[in-house]
ZASE-635703 format. One record per residue (C-alpha): residue number from 1; residue in one letter; x, y, z. Coordinates in steps of 0.5 Angstrom, whole numbers, always signed. Layout:
{n NUM	res A	east X	north Y	up Z} .
...
//
This chain:
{n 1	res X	east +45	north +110	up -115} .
{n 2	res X	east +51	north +114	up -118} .
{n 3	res X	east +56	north +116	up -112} .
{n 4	res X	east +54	north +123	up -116} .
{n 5	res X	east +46	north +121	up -115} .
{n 6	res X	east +46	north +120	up -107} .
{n 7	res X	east +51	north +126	up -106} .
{n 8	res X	east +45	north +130	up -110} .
{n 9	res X	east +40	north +126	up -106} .
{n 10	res X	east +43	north +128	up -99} .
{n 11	res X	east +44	north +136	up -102} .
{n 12	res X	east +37	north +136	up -103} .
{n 13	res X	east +35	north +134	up -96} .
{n 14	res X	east +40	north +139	up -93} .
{n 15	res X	east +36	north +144	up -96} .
{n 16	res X	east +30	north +142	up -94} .
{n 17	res X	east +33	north +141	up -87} .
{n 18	res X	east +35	north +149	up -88} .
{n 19	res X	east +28	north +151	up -91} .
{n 20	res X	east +25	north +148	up -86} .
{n 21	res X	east +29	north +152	up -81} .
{n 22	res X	east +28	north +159	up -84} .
{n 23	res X	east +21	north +158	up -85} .
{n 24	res X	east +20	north +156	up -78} .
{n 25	res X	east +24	north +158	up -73} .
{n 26	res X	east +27	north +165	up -78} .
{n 27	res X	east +35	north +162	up -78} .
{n 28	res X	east +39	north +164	up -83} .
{n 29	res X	east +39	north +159	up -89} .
{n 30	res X	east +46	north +158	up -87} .
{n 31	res X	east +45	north +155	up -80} .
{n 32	res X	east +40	north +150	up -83} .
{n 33	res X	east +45	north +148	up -89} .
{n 34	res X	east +50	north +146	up -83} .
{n 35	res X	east +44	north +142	up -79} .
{n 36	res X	east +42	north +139	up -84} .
{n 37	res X	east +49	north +137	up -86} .
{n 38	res X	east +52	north +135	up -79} .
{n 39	res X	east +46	north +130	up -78} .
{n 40	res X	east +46	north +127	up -85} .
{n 41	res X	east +54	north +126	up -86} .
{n 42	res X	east +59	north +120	up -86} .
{n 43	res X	east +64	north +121	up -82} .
{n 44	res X	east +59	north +126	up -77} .
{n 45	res X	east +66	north +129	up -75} .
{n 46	res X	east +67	north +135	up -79} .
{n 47	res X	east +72	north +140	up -81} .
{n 48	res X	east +70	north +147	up -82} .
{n 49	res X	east +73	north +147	up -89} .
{n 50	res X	east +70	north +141	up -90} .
{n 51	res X	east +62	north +143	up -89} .
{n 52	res X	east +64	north +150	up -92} .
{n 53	res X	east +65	north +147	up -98} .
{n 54	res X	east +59	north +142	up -99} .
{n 55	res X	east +54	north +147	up -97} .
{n 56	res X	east +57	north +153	up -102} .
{n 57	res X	east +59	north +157	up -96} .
{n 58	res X	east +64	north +163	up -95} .
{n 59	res X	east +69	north +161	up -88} .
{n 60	res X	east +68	north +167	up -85} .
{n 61	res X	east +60	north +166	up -85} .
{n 62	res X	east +61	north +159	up -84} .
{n 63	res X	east +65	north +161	up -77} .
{n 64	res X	east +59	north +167	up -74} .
{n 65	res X	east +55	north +160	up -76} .
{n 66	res X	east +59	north +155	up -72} .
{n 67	res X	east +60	north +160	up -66} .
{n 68	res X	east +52	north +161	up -65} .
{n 69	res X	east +51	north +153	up -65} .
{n 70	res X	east +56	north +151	up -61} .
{n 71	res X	east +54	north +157	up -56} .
{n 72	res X	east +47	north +155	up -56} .
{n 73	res X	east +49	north +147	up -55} .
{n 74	res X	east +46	north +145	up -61} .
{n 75	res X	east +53	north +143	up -65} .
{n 76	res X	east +60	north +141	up -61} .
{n 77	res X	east +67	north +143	up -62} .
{n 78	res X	east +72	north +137	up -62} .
{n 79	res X	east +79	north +136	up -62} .
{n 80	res X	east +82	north +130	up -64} .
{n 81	res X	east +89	north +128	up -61} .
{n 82	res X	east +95	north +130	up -65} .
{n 83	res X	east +91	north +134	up -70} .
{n 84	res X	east +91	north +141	up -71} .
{n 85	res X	east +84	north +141	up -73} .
{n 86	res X	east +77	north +142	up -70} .
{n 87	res X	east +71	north +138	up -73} .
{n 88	res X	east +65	north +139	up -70} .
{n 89	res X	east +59	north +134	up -70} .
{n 90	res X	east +51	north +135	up -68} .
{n 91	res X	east +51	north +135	up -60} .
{n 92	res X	east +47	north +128	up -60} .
{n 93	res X	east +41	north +130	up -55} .
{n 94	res X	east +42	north +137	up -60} .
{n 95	res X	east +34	north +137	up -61} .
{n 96	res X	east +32	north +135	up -54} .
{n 97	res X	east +35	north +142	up -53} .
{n 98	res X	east +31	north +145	up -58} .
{n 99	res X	east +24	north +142	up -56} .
{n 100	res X	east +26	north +143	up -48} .
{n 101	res X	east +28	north +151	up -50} .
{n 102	res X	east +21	north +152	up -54} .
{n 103	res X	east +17	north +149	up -48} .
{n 104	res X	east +20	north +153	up -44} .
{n 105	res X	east +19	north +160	up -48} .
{n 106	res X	east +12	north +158	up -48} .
{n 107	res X	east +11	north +156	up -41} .
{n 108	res X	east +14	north +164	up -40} .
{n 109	res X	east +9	north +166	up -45} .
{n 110	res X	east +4	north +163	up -41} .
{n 111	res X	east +5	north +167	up -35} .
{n 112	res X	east +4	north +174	up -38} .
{n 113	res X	east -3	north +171	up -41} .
{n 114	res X	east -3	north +169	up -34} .
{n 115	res X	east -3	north +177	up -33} .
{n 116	res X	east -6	north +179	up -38} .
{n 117	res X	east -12	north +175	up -36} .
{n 118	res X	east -12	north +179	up -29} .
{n 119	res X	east -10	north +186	up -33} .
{n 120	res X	east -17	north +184	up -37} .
{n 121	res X	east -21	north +184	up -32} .
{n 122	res X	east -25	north +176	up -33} .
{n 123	res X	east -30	north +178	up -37} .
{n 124	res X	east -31	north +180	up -44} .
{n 125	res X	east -27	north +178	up -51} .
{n 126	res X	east -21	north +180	up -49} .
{n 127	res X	east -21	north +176	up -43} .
{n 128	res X	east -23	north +171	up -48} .
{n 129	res X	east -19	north +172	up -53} .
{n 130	res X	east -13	north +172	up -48} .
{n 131	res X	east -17	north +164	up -44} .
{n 132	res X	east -15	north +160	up -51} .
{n 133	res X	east -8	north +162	up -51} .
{n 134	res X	east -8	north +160	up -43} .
{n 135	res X	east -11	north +154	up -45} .
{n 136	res X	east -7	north +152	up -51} .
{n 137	res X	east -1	north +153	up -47} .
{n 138	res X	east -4	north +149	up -41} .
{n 139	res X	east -6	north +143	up -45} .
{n 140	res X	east +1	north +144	up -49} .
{n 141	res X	east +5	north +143	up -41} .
{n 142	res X	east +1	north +136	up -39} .
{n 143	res X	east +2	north +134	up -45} .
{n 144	res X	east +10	north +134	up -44} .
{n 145	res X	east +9	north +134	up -37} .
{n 146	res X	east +6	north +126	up -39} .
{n 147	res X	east +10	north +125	up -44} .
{n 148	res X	east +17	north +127	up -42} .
{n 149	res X	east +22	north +126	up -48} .
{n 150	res X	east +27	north +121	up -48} .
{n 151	res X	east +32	north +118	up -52} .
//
């Protein structure tokens, strides 16, 4: 395979990795692109520059996009000795944190169907209705609970 070829190759995956990511989560395809990248790039140390110009990206989105990635501890910001540049690379439990924040925001779901359940009464459809999102939610905590993540 041509240098051109895999280089096409690895472009068409970062946006897969990008549709998934706006279809899915409603980031800005942006975000995606830069996910993608930083997982699949050779070195995994990137400069801005360098990412904006592989994913077709404008500095300054590039720049609020970094900023939010870095805040949420998905990507990391790094300073190499001498050199006047910050390159960043996907923080290396980068997904861990994702999964561990969607469990999180679901157990916090499960408390409000936990009162809905007490506001509906115990009876009838809505009470139903509000039971299999509690259920869900429960099955969905055992099941992390028995099987941690790990690296």
């Amino acid at each position: 395979m041509s240098t051109e070829e895999q280089q096409d190759r690895l472009l068409r995956w970062v946006e897969r990795v990008a549709a998934f990511c706006v279809e899915e989560w409603g980031l800005p395809p942006i975000t995606g692109r830069i996910l993608g990248w930083l997982m699949i790039c050779d070195p995994a140390e990137q400069s801005a520059g360098q990412i904006a110009e592989v994913i077709q990206a404008s500095r300054a989105s590039l720049t609020s996009n970094m900023r939010f990635l870095t805040a949420i501890g998905l990507v990391k910001k790094v300073r190499r000795p001498g050199d006047r540049v910050s390159y960043y690379r996907i923080e290396d439990d980068a997904w861990q944190k994702v999964i561990q924040r969607k469990l999180e925001s679901l157990s916090a779901f499960g408390e409000i169907a936990d009162e809905g359940l007490d506001i509906a009464g115990g009876e009838g459809h809505r009470t139903e209705r509000i039971k299999a999102a509690h259920n869900s939610l429960t099955w969905l905590q055992n099941l992390a609970a028995r099987h941690p993540l790990r690296r």
